[in-house]
N, C-alpha and C positions, 0 to 999 in steps of 0.2 A: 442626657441629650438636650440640645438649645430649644428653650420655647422663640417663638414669632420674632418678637424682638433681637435675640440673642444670633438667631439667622443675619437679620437683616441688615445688623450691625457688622456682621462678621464682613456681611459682603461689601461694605465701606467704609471699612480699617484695616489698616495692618500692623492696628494695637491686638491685646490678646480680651477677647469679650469674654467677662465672667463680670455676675453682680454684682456692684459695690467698685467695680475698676472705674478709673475716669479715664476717655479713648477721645483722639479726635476721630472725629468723622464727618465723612464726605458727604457732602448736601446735593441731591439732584437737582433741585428746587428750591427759588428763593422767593420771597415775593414780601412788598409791605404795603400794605394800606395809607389811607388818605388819612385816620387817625394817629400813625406815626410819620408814616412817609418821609413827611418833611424834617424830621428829626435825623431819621436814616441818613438822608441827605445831606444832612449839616454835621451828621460826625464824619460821614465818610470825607467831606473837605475838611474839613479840622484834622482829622488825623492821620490823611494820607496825601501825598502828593499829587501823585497822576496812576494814569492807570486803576478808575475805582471800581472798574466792574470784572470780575475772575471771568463771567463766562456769561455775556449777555442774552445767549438762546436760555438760559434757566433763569433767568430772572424776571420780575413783573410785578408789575403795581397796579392795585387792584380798587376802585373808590366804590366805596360800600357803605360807610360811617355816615358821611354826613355830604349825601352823593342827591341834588346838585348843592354844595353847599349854599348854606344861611346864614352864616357868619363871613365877615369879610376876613377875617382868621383861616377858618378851614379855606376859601376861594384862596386865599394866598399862601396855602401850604400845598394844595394840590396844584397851580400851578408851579410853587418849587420843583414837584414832581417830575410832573407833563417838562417843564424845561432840562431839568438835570435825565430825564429817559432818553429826550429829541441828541441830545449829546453823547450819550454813550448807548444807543443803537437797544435801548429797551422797550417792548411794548408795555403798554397800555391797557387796560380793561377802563375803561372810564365811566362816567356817569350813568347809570341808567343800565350798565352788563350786569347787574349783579353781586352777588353776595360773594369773595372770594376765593374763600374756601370750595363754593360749589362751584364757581367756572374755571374752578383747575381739575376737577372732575370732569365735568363734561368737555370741556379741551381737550382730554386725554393726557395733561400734564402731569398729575398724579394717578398714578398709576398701582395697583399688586406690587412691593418689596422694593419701591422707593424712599428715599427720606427727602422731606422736604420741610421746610423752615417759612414761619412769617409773622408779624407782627399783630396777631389775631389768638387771643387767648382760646379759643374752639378750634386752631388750628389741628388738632388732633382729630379733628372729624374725619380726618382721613386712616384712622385706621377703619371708619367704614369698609374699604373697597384693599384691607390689607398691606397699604401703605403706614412708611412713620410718619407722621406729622406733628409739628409740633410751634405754638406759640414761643417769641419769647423775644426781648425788649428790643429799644431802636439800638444800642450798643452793639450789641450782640448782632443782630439782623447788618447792619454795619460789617462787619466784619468778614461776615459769611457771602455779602457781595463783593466784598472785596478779595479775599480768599480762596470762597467756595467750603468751606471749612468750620468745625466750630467745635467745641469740647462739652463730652456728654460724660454724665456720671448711668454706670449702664444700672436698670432697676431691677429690682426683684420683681417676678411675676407672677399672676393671681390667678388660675383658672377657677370661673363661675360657668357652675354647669347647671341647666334649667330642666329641672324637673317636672314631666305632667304634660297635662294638655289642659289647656281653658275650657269651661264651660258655659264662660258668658263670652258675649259680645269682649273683645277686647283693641286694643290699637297698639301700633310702637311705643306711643307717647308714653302708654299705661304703663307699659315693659319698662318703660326705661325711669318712670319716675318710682315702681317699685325697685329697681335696682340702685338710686340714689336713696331709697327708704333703707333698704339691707344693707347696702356694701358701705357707706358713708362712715370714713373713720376705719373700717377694715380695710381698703386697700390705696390708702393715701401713700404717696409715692410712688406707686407700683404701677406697672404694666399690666392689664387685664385683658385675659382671651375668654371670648364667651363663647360656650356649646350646648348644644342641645336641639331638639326638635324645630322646638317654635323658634328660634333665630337661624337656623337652615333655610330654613321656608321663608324668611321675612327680604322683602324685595328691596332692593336698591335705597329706593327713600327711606321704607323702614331702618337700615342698616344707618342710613347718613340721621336720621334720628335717634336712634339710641348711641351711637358714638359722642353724638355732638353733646350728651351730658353727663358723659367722661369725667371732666370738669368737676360737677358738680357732684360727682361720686366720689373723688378726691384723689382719680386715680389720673395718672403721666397718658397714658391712652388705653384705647380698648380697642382690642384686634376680633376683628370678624371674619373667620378662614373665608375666603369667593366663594362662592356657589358660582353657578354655568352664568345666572344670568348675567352676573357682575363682570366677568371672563369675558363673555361674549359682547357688552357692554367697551369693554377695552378695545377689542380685537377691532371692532366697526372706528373708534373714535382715537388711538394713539397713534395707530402707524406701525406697531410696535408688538413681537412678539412677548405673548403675555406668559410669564414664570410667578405664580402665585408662591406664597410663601407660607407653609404649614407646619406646625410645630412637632407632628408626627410621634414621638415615645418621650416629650419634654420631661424635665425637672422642674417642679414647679417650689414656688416658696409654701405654698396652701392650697387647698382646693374649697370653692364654698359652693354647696348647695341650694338651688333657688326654686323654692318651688313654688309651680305659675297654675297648679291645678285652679286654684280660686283668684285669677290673673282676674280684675272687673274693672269699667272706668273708674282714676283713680285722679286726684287733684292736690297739689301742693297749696297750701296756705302761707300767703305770707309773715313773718319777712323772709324765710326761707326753703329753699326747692327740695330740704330735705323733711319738710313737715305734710308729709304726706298723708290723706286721708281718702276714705272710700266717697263719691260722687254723692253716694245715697243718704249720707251724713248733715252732709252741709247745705245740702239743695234748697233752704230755706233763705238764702243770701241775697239780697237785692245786687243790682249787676247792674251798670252804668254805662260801661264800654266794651268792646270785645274788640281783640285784636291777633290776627289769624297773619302767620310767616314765622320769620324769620329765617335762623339757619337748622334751627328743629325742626321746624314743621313749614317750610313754603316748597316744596316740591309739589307738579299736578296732582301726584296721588292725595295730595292733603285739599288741594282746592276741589279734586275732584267729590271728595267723602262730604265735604261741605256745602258744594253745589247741590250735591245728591238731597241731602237736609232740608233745604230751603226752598227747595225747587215748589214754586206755585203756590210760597209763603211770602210774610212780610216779617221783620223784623219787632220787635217789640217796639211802643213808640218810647221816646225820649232814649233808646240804645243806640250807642253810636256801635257800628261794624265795619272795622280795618280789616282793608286785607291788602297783603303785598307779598307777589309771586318773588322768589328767591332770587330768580335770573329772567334775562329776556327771553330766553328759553324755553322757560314755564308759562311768559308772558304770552306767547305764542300761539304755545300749545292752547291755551286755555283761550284766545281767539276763534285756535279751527276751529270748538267744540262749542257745546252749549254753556261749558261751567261761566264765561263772563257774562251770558244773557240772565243766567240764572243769580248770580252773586247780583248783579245790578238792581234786577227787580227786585229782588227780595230788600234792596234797602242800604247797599253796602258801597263806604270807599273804597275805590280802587286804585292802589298807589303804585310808582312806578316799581322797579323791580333792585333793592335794596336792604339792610340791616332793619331800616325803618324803626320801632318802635323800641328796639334795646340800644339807639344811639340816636342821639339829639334830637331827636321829637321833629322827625321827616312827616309823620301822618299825626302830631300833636302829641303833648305827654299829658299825664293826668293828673287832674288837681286835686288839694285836699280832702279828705271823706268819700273821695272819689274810688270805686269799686270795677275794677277792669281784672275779665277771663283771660290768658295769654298763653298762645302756643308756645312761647318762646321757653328760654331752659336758665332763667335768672328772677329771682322777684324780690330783691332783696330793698329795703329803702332807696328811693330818688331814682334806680335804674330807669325807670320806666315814668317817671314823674312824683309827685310827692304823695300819690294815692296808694291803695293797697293791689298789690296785683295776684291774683291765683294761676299758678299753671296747670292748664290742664291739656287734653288733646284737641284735634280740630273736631273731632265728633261732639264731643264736650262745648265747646266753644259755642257752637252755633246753635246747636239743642239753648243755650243759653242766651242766646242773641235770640232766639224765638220768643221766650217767654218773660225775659228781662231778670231772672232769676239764675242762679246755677242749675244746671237742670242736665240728668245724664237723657241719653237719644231715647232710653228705655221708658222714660216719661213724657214726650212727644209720642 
Protein backbone atom coordinates (compact mmCIF):
# COMPACT_ATOMS: atom_id res chain seq x y z
CA UNK A 1 0.00 0.00 0.00
CA UNK A 2 1.37 3.84 -0.71
CA UNK A 3 2.77 5.67 2.25
CA UNK A 4 1.85 9.70 2.48
CA UNK A 5 4.06 10.72 -0.22
CA UNK A 6 3.40 7.92 -2.65
CA UNK A 7 -0.59 9.12 -2.29
CA UNK A 8 0.06 12.50 -2.84
CA UNK A 9 2.11 12.08 -5.84
CA UNK A 10 -0.16 9.85 -7.44
CA UNK A 11 -2.63 12.60 -7.19
CA UNK A 12 -0.30 14.96 -9.48
CA UNK A 13 1.06 12.56 -12.04
CA UNK A 14 0.07 10.47 -14.44
CA UNK A 15 3.60 8.92 -14.19
CA UNK A 16 3.57 5.49 -12.43
CA UNK A 17 4.70 6.45 -8.40
CA UNK A 18 6.86 3.78 -6.96
CA UNK A 19 10.38 4.49 -5.07
CA UNK A 20 13.27 5.17 -6.89
CA UNK A 21 11.04 6.30 -10.29
CA UNK A 22 11.80 9.93 -11.46
CA UNK A 23 7.88 11.45 -12.28
CA UNK A 24 6.93 14.94 -13.22
CA UNK A 25 4.76 16.36 -11.06
CA UNK A 26 2.27 19.04 -10.85
CA UNK A 27 3.04 21.86 -8.38
CA UNK A 28 -0.01 23.52 -6.66
CA UNK A 29 2.08 26.14 -5.36
CA UNK A 30 4.94 28.25 -6.23
CA UNK A 31 6.64 30.81 -4.42
CA UNK A 32 10.37 32.44 -4.06
CA UNK A 33 11.80 34.55 -1.67
CA UNK A 34 13.71 37.87 -1.67
CA UNK A 35 16.93 35.65 -1.25
CA UNK A 36 16.54 34.18 -4.65
CA UNK A 37 13.74 35.83 -6.18
CA UNK A 38 15.62 38.04 -8.16
CA UNK A 39 17.56 35.04 -9.59
CA UNK A 40 14.15 33.38 -10.49
CA UNK A 41 13.50 36.20 -12.28
CA UNK A 42 16.42 36.60 -14.34
CA UNK A 43 16.29 32.88 -15.51
CA UNK A 44 12.85 33.11 -16.24
CA UNK A 45 13.90 36.12 -19.02
CA UNK A 46 16.93 34.47 -20.15
CA UNK A 47 15.27 31.55 -20.91
CA UNK A 48 11.88 32.03 -22.03
CA UNK A 49 10.25 34.35 -24.03
CA UNK A 50 6.92 35.50 -23.12
CA UNK A 51 4.27 34.05 -21.28
CA UNK A 52 6.49 33.46 -17.84
CA UNK A 53 4.05 32.72 -15.30
CA UNK A 54 1.90 28.92 -16.02
CA UNK A 55 -0.58 30.05 -13.52
CA UNK A 56 -0.47 33.37 -11.50
CA UNK A 57 -3.37 32.46 -8.66
CA UNK A 58 -0.24 29.79 -7.33
CA UNK A 59 2.34 31.73 -7.45
CA UNK A 60 4.01 34.31 -4.75
CA UNK A 61 6.77 35.91 -3.51
CA UNK A 62 7.50 36.01 -0.11
CA UNK A 63 10.36 38.74 1.55
CA UNK A 64 11.51 37.04 4.71
CA UNK A 65 15.63 36.95 4.35
CA UNK A 66 16.57 40.20 4.43
CA UNK A 67 13.11 41.91 4.83
CA UNK A 68 13.45 45.52 4.85
CA UNK A 69 16.44 45.04 3.25
CA UNK A 70 20.22 46.39 4.23
CA UNK A 71 22.14 45.96 1.47
CA UNK A 72 21.40 48.14 -1.66
CA UNK A 73 21.80 44.34 -3.34
CA UNK A 74 18.86 42.70 -1.49
CA UNK A 75 16.67 46.51 -1.98
CA UNK A 76 17.47 45.85 -5.69
CA UNK A 77 16.62 42.22 -6.07
CA UNK A 78 13.42 42.73 -4.24
CA UNK A 79 12.47 45.34 -6.22
CA UNK A 80 13.25 43.07 -9.42
CA UNK A 81 10.61 41.25 -7.75
CA UNK A 82 7.94 43.73 -6.63
CA UNK A 83 8.33 44.94 -10.73
CA UNK A 84 8.50 41.50 -12.53
CA UNK A 85 5.07 40.41 -9.91
CA UNK A 86 3.34 44.24 -10.85
CA UNK A 87 3.59 42.62 -14.78
CA UNK A 88 2.59 39.28 -14.66
CA UNK A 89 -0.45 39.72 -12.02
CA UNK A 90 1.55 38.01 -8.80
CA UNK A 91 0.97 38.86 -5.30
CA UNK A 92 3.24 39.80 -2.99
CA UNK A 93 3.84 39.12 0.81
CA UNK A 94 6.32 41.94 1.37
CA UNK A 95 8.21 43.30 4.08
CA UNK A 96 7.25 43.02 7.44
CA UNK A 97 4.27 39.62 6.40
CA UNK A 98 6.46 37.24 7.54
CA UNK A 99 8.25 34.13 7.32
CA UNK A 100 7.14 32.35 4.04
CA UNK A 101 6.72 29.29 4.59
CA UNK A 102 4.35 30.24 7.56
CA UNK A 103 2.17 32.79 5.66
CA UNK A 104 1.25 30.06 3.20
CA UNK A 105 -0.09 28.29 6.03
CA UNK A 106 -2.00 30.67 7.55
CA UNK A 107 -3.33 31.92 4.02
CA UNK A 108 -4.75 28.78 3.64
CA UNK A 109 -2.33 28.35 0.49
CA UNK A 110 -0.91 25.06 1.64
CA UNK A 111 -2.96 23.04 2.60
CA UNK A 112 -3.52 18.59 3.77
CA UNK A 113 -2.14 16.70 0.19
CA UNK A 114 -0.81 19.68 -1.83
CA UNK A 115 2.55 20.00 -3.33
CA UNK A 116 4.07 22.91 -3.35
CA UNK A 117 7.70 24.31 -4.38
CA UNK A 118 9.90 27.47 -3.16
CA UNK A 119 13.16 28.61 -2.84
CA UNK A 120 13.45 28.11 0.94
CA UNK A 121 15.56 25.10 2.11
CA UNK A 122 12.81 24.50 5.24
CA UNK A 123 10.27 24.61 2.69
CA UNK A 124 9.34 21.16 3.76
CA UNK A 125 7.80 22.59 6.85
CA UNK A 126 4.95 21.85 5.21
CA UNK A 127 4.54 18.47 5.78
CA UNK A 128 3.50 19.86 9.13
CA UNK A 129 -0.17 20.23 8.19
CA UNK A 130 0.23 17.05 5.58
CA UNK A 131 1.14 18.75 2.57
CA UNK A 132 4.59 18.13 0.20
CA UNK A 133 6.71 20.76 0.34
CA UNK A 134 9.79 21.28 -0.77
CA UNK A 135 13.01 23.73 -1.20
CA UNK A 136 14.86 23.91 -4.22
CA UNK A 137 17.11 26.15 -6.40
CA UNK A 138 16.27 29.57 -8.62
CA UNK A 139 16.51 27.07 -11.90
CA UNK A 140 14.37 24.96 -10.90
CA UNK A 141 11.79 27.20 -9.09
CA UNK A 142 12.15 28.97 -12.80
CA UNK A 143 10.67 26.60 -14.35
CA UNK A 144 7.92 25.58 -12.22
CA UNK A 145 6.58 29.12 -12.74
CA UNK A 146 6.81 28.89 -15.80
CA UNK A 147 5.28 25.41 -16.38
CA UNK A 148 3.75 24.71 -13.22
CA UNK A 149 5.75 21.54 -13.45
CA UNK A 150 9.06 19.96 -12.18
CA UNK A 151 10.61 16.34 -12.07
CA UNK A 152 10.94 14.54 -8.68
CA UNK A 153 12.76 11.31 -8.11
CA UNK A 154 9.91 9.75 -5.73
CA UNK A 155 11.71 8.49 -2.12
CA UNK A 156 11.75 5.66 0.00
CA UNK A 157 9.92 6.23 3.34
CA UNK A 158 10.69 5.93 6.92
CA UNK A 159 7.98 5.46 9.59
CA UNK A 160 9.34 6.81 13.11
CA UNK A 161 7.00 5.81 15.70
CA UNK A 162 7.23 7.31 19.36
CA UNK A 163 7.35 5.27 22.08
CA UNK A 164 6.04 6.24 25.85
CA UNK A 165 5.02 9.16 27.52
CA UNK A 166 7.43 11.83 29.10
CA UNK A 167 7.86 12.32 32.60
CA UNK A 168 9.39 15.54 32.58
CA UNK A 169 8.56 18.91 31.55
CA UNK A 170 9.14 18.64 27.84
CA UNK A 171 8.53 21.04 24.35
CA UNK A 172 8.44 20.42 20.38
CA UNK A 173 11.74 21.71 20.21
CA UNK A 174 13.12 18.84 22.74
CA UNK A 175 11.09 16.31 20.29
CA UNK A 176 12.36 17.34 17.48
CA UNK A 177 16.13 17.85 18.36
CA UNK A 178 16.07 14.29 19.81
CA UNK A 179 14.88 13.17 16.62
CA UNK A 180 17.82 14.94 14.59
CA UNK A 181 19.97 13.10 17.64
CA UNK A 182 18.39 9.51 16.39
CA UNK A 183 17.33 9.68 12.84
CA UNK A 184 20.48 11.79 11.42
CA UNK A 185 22.25 9.54 8.77
CA UNK A 186 19.17 6.87 9.01
CA UNK A 187 16.78 8.55 7.10
CA UNK A 188 18.82 10.85 4.68
CA UNK A 189 16.94 11.01 1.46
CA UNK A 190 13.81 9.73 2.65
CA UNK A 191 10.37 10.61 3.28
CA UNK A 192 9.49 10.34 7.13
CA UNK A 193 5.91 9.87 8.80
CA UNK A 194 5.85 10.23 12.36
CA UNK A 195 3.36 8.36 14.81
CA UNK A 196 2.50 7.94 17.97
CA UNK A 197 1.04 9.57 21.15
CA UNK A 198 2.94 12.62 21.96
CA UNK A 199 2.80 13.94 18.21
CA UNK A 200 -1.04 13.29 17.93
CA UNK A 201 -1.62 15.54 20.66
CA UNK A 202 1.19 18.17 19.53
CA UNK A 203 -0.67 21.33 18.32
CA UNK A 204 -0.24 23.26 15.06
CA UNK A 205 3.04 25.16 16.16
CA UNK A 206 4.31 22.06 17.65
CA UNK A 207 3.82 20.17 14.28
CA UNK A 208 5.28 23.41 12.21
CA UNK A 209 8.34 22.82 14.78
CA UNK A 210 9.37 19.41 14.45
CA UNK A 211 8.83 19.54 10.67
CA UNK A 212 10.79 22.44 10.19
CA UNK A 213 14.10 20.21 11.32
CA UNK A 214 13.35 17.67 8.80
CA UNK A 215 16.42 19.22 7.38
CA UNK A 216 18.50 18.69 9.69
CA UNK A 217 17.44 15.04 10.22
CA UNK A 218 18.58 14.41 6.72
CA UNK A 219 15.42 13.49 5.63
CA UNK A 220 13.29 15.11 1.89
CA UNK A 221 10.19 15.77 4.54
CA UNK A 222 8.26 14.64 7.46
CA UNK A 223 4.64 14.06 7.30
CA UNK A 224 2.38 14.56 10.31
CA UNK A 225 -1.15 12.74 9.61
CA UNK A 226 -3.94 16.09 10.68
CA UNK A 227 -5.34 15.79 13.65
CA UNK A 228 -8.99 17.86 14.01
CA UNK A 229 -7.20 20.78 14.90
CA UNK A 230 -5.11 21.14 11.82
CA UNK A 231 -8.51 20.22 9.68
CA UNK A 232 -10.47 22.57 11.31
CA UNK A 233 -7.61 25.11 11.00
CA UNK A 234 -7.98 24.67 7.02
CA UNK A 235 -11.66 24.60 6.84
CA UNK A 236 -11.88 28.44 8.65
CA UNK A 237 -8.77 29.67 6.46
CA UNK A 238 -8.62 28.04 2.59
CA UNK A 239 -11.99 28.12 1.32
CA UNK A 240 -11.48 24.71 0.49
CA UNK A 241 -12.80 21.33 1.26
CA UNK A 242 -10.23 19.58 3.23
CA UNK A 243 -9.17 15.80 2.07
CA UNK A 244 -6.25 15.00 4.31
CA UNK A 245 -3.99 12.51 3.31
CA UNK A 246 -3.17 9.21 5.33
CA UNK A 247 -1.01 6.48 4.66
CA UNK A 248 -3.41 3.89 6.18
CA UNK A 249 -1.70 -0.16 5.60
CA UNK A 250 1.72 1.52 3.85
CA UNK A 251 4.83 -0.21 2.83
CA UNK A 252 7.34 1.27 4.35
CA UNK A 253 11.34 0.97 3.49
CA UNK A 254 12.09 0.67 7.80
CA UNK A 255 10.35 1.47 10.74
CA UNK A 256 12.47 3.15 13.75
CA UNK A 257 11.40 3.20 17.10
CA UNK A 258 11.77 6.33 19.40
CA UNK A 259 11.34 6.28 22.56
CA UNK A 260 10.41 9.63 24.47
CA UNK A 261 9.71 7.82 27.97
CA UNK A 262 12.82 10.04 29.22
CA UNK A 263 11.91 12.97 26.48
CA UNK A 264 13.76 16.06 28.99
CA UNK A 265 15.02 19.78 27.83
CA UNK A 266 17.37 18.91 25.40
CA UNK A 267 20.15 21.49 23.58
CA UNK A 268 22.28 21.11 20.61
CA UNK A 269 25.87 22.32 20.79
CA UNK A 270 27.63 23.93 18.23
CA UNK A 271 28.87 23.65 15.16
CA UNK A 272 26.12 21.21 14.71
CA UNK A 273 22.20 20.65 15.44
CA UNK A 274 22.92 17.08 15.58
CA UNK A 275 25.18 17.37 18.82
CA UNK A 276 22.68 17.09 20.94
CA UNK A 277 22.87 17.02 24.77
CA UNK A 278 20.80 16.94 28.00
CA UNK A 279 20.16 20.87 29.39
CA UNK A 280 21.32 19.65 32.73
CA UNK A 281 24.84 18.96 31.31
CA UNK A 282 25.91 22.04 30.05
CA UNK A 283 24.20 24.59 32.19
CA UNK A 284 27.41 25.91 33.48
CA UNK A 285 27.90 27.91 29.97
CA UNK A 286 28.04 31.66 30.18
CA UNK A 287 25.43 32.94 27.54
CA UNK A 288 25.88 36.45 25.77
CA UNK A 289 22.71 36.56 23.61
CA UNK A 290 19.56 34.93 23.23
CA UNK A 291 17.57 34.80 20.33
CA UNK A 292 13.94 33.52 20.34
CA UNK A 293 11.89 32.98 16.28
CA UNK A 294 12.50 32.08 13.61
CA UNK A 295 10.65 29.41 11.48
CA UNK A 296 11.08 26.81 14.43
CA UNK A 297 10.00 28.31 17.12
CA UNK A 298 8.20 31.99 16.40
CA UNK A 299 4.62 31.03 16.58
CA UNK A 300 2.35 32.65 19.78
CA UNK A 301 2.60 29.36 21.36
CA UNK A 302 6.49 29.90 21.62
CA UNK A 303 6.14 33.81 22.62
CA UNK A 304 3.62 32.75 24.65
CA UNK A 305 5.72 29.95 26.99
CA UNK A 306 8.29 32.82 27.01
CA UNK A 307 6.24 35.53 28.12
CA UNK A 308 4.95 33.03 30.83
CA UNK A 309 8.95 32.76 31.96
CA UNK A 310 9.79 36.19 32.31
CA UNK A 311 6.72 37.60 33.43
CA UNK A 312 7.64 40.19 36.52
CA UNK A 313 11.49 39.40 35.65
CA UNK A 314 14.35 41.20 34.26
CA UNK A 315 16.80 39.72 31.99
CA UNK A 316 20.27 38.99 33.20
CA UNK A 317 22.38 42.38 32.77
CA UNK A 318 24.87 42.46 29.89
CA UNK A 319 22.18 39.52 28.01
CA UNK A 320 20.98 40.69 24.89
CA UNK A 321 17.26 39.10 24.21
CA UNK A 322 15.80 38.84 20.46
CA UNK A 323 12.75 38.11 19.73
CA UNK A 324 10.82 38.04 16.40
CA UNK A 325 7.31 36.94 15.98
CA UNK A 326 7.22 34.71 12.67
CA UNK A 327 4.47 36.60 10.91
CA UNK A 328 2.34 39.69 11.39
CA UNK A 329 0.01 37.33 12.55
CA UNK A 330 1.66 36.40 15.64
CA UNK A 331 2.72 40.09 15.71
CA UNK A 332 -0.77 40.76 16.47
CA UNK A 333 -1.80 38.21 18.44
CA UNK A 334 0.74 38.92 20.90
CA UNK A 335 -0.36 42.86 21.02
CA UNK A 336 -4.04 41.71 22.19
CA UNK A 337 -2.41 39.87 24.98
CA UNK A 338 -0.07 40.53 27.74
CA UNK A 339 3.02 38.45 25.99
CA UNK A 340 4.43 42.05 24.36
CA UNK A 341 3.93 43.94 27.81
CA UNK A 342 5.72 41.14 29.41
CA UNK A 343 8.71 40.31 26.72
CA UNK A 344 9.31 44.45 26.97
CA UNK A 345 9.77 44.62 30.62
CA UNK A 346 11.61 41.86 31.08
CA UNK A 347 14.26 43.47 28.83
CA UNK A 348 13.76 42.21 25.41
CA UNK A 349 14.15 43.43 21.45
CA UNK A 350 11.27 43.28 19.73
CA UNK A 351 11.79 42.95 16.02
CA UNK A 352 9.45 43.07 13.17
CA UNK A 353 8.15 39.91 11.91
CA UNK A 354 10.92 37.99 9.68
CA UNK A 355 13.75 34.99 9.34
CA UNK A 356 15.67 37.56 11.45
CA UNK A 357 18.64 35.95 12.92
CA UNK A 358 19.21 32.78 10.49
CA UNK A 359 19.60 35.46 7.55
CA UNK A 360 21.63 38.74 7.46
CA UNK A 361 21.73 39.93 10.87
CA UNK A 362 18.02 41.85 10.81
CA UNK A 363 18.29 41.88 14.85
CA UNK A 364 22.47 41.75 14.68
CA UNK A 365 24.75 38.53 14.31
CA UNK A 366 27.18 37.60 16.81
CA UNK A 367 30.61 38.23 17.31
CA UNK A 368 33.67 36.36 18.14
CA UNK A 369 33.79 34.31 21.50
CA UNK A 370 30.53 35.35 21.52
CA UNK A 371 27.80 32.73 23.19
CA UNK A 372 24.18 33.13 21.87
CA UNK A 373 20.98 30.37 23.00
CA UNK A 374 18.82 30.03 19.53
CA UNK A 375 15.45 28.67 18.79
CA UNK A 376 16.21 28.40 15.46
CA UNK A 377 17.04 24.66 13.74
CA UNK A 378 20.75 25.60 12.29
CA UNK A 379 24.11 26.57 14.39
CA UNK A 380 26.51 25.53 12.16
CA UNK A 381 29.69 28.26 11.72
CA UNK A 382 28.84 32.15 10.42
CA UNK A 383 24.94 31.10 10.04
CA UNK A 384 24.07 33.19 12.81
CA UNK A 385 27.55 35.30 12.99
CA UNK A 386 30.94 34.21 13.81
CA UNK A 387 30.17 33.26 17.59
CA UNK A 388 28.98 30.01 18.85
CA UNK A 389 25.39 29.28 18.75
CA UNK A 390 23.25 26.38 20.92
CA UNK A 391 19.84 25.31 20.06
CA UNK A 392 17.57 24.89 22.31
CA UNK A 393 13.68 25.56 22.95
CA UNK A 394 11.96 28.78 23.95
CA UNK A 395 11.56 27.43 27.55
CA UNK A 396 15.26 26.91 27.45
CA UNK A 397 15.97 30.17 25.83
CA UNK A 398 14.63 32.47 28.42
CA UNK A 399 15.20 30.34 31.61
CA UNK A 400 18.69 31.35 30.03
CA UNK A 401 18.18 34.97 29.38
CA UNK A 402 17.26 35.03 33.10
CA UNK A 403 20.32 34.01 34.51
CA UNK A 404 22.77 34.75 31.75
CA UNK A 405 23.82 31.09 31.81
CA UNK A 406 22.17 28.01 30.00
CA UNK A 407 19.89 27.15 32.36
CA UNK A 408 16.70 24.52 32.00
CA UNK A 409 13.03 26.36 33.45
CA UNK A 410 13.58 23.60 36.16
CA UNK A 411 16.43 25.69 37.58
CA UNK A 412 14.48 29.02 37.72
Amino acid sequence: MPTIIEKIFQMHTEDKVEAGNTIWLNIDLRTARDFAGAKVVKNLLKHYSSEYIEDATKTFFTFDCNAPANTIEYANNQQICREFARKNGIKVYDVGRGIGSHVVIEEGLAYPGITAVGTDSHFNILGSVGAFGQGMGDIDIAFVFKTGKTWFEVPETVKVNFIGTPSAPWSAKDLALLCVKELRRKVLGRAIEFYGEIVDELSLAGRITLASMVTEMGGIIGFIPPNREVINFYSKRSGKEIKPVYADDATYEKEIDIDVSNLEPLIALPPSPSNVKRVRDVHDIKVDSVFIGSCTNGRVEDMQAVAKILKGKKIAENITLKVVPATREVWREMMNGEIMKELFNAGAIISHSACAGCASGQIGMTGEGEVQVSTSNRNFKGKQGAGDTYLASPETAAASALTGYITGVDEI
